[in-house]
Backbone as XML, in Angstrom:
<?xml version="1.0"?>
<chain id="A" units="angstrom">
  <residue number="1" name="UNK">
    <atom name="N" x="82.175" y="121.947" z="115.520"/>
    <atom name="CA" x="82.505" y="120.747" z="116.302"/>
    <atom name="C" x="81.584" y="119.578" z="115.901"/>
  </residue>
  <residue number="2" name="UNK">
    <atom name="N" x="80.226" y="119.675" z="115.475"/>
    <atom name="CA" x="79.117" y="118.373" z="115.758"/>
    <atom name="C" x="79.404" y="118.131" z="114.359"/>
  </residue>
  <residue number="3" name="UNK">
    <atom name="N" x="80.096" y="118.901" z="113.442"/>
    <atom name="CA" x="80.054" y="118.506" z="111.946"/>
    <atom name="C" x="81.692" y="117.365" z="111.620"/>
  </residue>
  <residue number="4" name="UNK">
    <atom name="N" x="82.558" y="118.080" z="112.152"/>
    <atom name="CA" x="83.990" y="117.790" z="112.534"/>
    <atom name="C" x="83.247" y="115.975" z="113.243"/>
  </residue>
  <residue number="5" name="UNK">
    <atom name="N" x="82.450" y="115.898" z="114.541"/>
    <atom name="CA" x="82.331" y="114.624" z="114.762"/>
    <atom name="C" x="81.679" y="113.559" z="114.344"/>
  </residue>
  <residue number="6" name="UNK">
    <atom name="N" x="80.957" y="114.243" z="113.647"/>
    <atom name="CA" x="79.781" y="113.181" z="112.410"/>
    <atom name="C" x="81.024" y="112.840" z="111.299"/>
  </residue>
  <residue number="7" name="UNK">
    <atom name="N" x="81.995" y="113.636" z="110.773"/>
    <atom name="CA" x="82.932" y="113.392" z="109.945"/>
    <atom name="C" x="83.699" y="112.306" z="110.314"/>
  </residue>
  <residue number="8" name="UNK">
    <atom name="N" x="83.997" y="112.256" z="111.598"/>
    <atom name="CA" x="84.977" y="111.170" z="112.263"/>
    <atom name="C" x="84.082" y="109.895" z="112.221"/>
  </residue>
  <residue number="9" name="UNK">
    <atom name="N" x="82.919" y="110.188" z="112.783"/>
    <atom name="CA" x="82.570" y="108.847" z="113.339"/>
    <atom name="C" x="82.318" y="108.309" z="111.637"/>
  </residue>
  <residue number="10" name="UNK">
    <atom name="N" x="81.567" y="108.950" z="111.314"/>
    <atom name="CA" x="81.656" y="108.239" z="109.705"/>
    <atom name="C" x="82.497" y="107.514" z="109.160"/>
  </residue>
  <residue number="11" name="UNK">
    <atom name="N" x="83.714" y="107.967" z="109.389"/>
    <atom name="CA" x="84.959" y="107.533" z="108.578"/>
    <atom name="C" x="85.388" y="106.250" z="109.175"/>
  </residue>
  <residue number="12" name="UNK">
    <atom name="N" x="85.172" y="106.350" z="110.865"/>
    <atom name="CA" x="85.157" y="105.472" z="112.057"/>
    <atom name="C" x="84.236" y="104.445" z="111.052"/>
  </residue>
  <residue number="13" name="UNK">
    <atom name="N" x="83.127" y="104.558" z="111.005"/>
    <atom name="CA" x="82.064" y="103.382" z="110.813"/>
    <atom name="C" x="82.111" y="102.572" z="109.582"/>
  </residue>
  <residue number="14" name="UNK">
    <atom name="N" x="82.749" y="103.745" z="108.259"/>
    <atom name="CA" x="83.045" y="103.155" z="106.874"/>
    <atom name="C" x="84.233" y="102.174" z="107.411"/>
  </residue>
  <residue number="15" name="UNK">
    <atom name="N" x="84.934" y="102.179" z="107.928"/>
    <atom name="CA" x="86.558" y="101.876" z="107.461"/>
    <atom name="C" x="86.263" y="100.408" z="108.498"/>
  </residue>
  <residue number="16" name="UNK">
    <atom name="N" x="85.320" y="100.349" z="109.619"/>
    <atom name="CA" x="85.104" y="99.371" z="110.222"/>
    <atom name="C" x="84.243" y="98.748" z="109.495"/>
  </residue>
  <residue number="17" name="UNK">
    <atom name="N" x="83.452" y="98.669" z="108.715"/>
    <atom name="CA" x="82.474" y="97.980" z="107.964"/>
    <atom name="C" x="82.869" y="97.660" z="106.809"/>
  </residue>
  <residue number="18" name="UNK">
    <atom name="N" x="84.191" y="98.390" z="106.045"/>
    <atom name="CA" x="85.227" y="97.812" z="104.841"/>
    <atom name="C" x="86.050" y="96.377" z="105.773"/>
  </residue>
  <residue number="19" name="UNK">
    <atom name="N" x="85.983" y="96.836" z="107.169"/>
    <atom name="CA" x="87.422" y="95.621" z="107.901"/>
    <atom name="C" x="86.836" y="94.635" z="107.934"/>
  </residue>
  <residue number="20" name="UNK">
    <atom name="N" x="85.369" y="94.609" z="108.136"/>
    <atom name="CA" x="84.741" y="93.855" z="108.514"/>
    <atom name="C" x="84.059" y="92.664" z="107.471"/>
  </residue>
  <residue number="21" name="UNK">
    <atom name="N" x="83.997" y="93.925" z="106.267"/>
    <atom name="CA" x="83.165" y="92.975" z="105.123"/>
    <atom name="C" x="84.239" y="92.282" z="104.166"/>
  </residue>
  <residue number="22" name="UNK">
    <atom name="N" x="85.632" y="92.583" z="104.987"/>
    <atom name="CA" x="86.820" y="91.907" z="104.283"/>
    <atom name="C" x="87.193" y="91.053" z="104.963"/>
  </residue>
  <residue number="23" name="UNK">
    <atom name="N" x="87.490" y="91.142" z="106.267"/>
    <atom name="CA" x="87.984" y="90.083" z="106.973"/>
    <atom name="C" x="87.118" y="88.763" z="107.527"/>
  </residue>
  <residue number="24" name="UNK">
    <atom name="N" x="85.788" y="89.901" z="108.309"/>
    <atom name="CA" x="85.339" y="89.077" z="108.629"/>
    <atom name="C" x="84.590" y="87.772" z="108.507"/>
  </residue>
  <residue number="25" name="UNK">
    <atom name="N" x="83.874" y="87.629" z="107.252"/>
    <atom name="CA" x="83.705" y="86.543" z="106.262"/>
    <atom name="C" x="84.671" y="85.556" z="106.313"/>
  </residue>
  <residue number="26" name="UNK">
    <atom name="N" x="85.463" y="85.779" z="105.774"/>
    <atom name="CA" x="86.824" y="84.763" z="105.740"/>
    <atom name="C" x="86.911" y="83.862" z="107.214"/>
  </residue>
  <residue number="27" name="UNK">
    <atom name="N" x="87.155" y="84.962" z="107.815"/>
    <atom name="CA" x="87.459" y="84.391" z="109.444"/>
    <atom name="C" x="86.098" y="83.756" z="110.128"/>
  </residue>
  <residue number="28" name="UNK">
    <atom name="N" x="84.648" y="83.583" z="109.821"/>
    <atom name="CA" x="83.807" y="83.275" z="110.145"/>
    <atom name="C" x="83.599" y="81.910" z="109.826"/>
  </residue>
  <residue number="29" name="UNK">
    <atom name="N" x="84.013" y="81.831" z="108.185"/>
    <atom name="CA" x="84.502" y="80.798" z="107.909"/>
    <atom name="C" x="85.144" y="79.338" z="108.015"/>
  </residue>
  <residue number="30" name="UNK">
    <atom name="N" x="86.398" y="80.286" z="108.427"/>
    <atom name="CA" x="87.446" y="79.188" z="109.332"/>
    <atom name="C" x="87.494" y="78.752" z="110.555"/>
  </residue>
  <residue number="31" name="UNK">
    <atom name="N" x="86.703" y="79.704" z="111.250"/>
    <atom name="CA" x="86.394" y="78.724" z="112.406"/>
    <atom name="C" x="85.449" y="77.881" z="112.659"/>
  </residue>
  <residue number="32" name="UNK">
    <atom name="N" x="84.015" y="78.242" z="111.747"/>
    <atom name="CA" x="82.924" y="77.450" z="111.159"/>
    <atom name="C" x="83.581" y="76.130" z="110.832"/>
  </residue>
  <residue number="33" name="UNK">
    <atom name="N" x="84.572" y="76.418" z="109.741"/>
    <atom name="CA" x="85.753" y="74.763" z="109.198"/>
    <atom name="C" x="85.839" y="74.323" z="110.631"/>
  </residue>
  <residue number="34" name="UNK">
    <atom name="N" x="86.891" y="74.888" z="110.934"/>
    <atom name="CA" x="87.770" y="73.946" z="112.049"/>
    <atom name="C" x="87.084" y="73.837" z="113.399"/>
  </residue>
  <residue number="35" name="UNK">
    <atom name="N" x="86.409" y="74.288" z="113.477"/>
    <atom name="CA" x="85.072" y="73.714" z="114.749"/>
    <atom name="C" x="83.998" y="73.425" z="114.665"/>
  </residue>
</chain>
């Protein structure tokens, strides 16, 4: 089980920190612009 949830959250934390280092830049951006 504790190996199974370190697996998840990992995958949890990569895939949010790929969303993040893709999107969020951009979008930090544009509202930086337009406000």
């Amino acid at each position: 089980m504790g190996r199974t949830m370190l697996v998840g959250w990992g995958a949890l934390l990569s895939v949010s920190v790929n969303l993040h280092g893709v999107h969020a830049r951009p979008v930090v951006r544009n509202i930086r612009s337009t406000h």
